[in-house]
N, C-alpha and C positions, 0 to 999 in steps of 0.2 A: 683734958689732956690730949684727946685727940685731937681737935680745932685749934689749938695753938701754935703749932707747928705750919697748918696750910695759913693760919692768919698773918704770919710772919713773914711769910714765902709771899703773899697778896701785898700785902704792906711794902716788902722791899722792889716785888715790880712795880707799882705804882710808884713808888719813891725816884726807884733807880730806870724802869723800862725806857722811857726816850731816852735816858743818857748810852744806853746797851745797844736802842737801832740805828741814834747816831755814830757809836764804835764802829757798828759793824755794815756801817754804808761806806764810812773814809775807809776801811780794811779793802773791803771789796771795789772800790775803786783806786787804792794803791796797788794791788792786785792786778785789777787791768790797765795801770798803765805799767807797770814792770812787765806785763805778759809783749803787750804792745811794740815797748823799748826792746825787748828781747825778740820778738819776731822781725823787728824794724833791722836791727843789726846782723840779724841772721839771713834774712833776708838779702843783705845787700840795700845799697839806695841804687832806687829805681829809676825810670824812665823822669825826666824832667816832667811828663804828665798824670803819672802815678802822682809825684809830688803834690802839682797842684791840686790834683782832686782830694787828696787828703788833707790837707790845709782847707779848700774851700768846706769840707764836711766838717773839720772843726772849728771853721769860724759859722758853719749852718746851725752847729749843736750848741754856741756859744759857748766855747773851751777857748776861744782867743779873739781880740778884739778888731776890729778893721785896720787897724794900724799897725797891730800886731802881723794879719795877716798878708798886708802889705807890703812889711818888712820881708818876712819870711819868702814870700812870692817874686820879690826883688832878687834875696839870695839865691835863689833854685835857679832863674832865668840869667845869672851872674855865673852862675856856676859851668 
């Protein structure tokens, strides 16, 4: 009677535990890009080289692709 209850508890993490720290990776990474967006807008946009250097760190951390960044790097210097 005692053992059944932890066997159960063992059982369902093992079942379920990757599908729990995959939840709880996408959470904390929509997380920090809403923090992001909201400091980004509060902020104000910045200096045309603020710009670039955060574009270049997310095409460094691979979050946007060369072409991607290209685009993006075109808009700022358009702007």
């Amino acid at each position: 009677m005692i053992l059944l209850p932890f066997l159960g508890v063992f059982v369902y993490l093992i079942a379920r535990g990757r599908g729990m720290g995959e939840r709880e990776l996408k959470q904390a990474q929509r997380n920090e890009e809403q923090f992001r967006s909201y400091v980004h807008q509060s902020a104000g946009s910045g200096s045309q080289a603020e710009e670039l250097s955060r574009l270049a760190e997310l095409k460094n951390r691979g979050e946007i692709t060369e072409a991607e960044f290209q685009q993006a790097k075109n808009k700022v210097l358009m702007a």
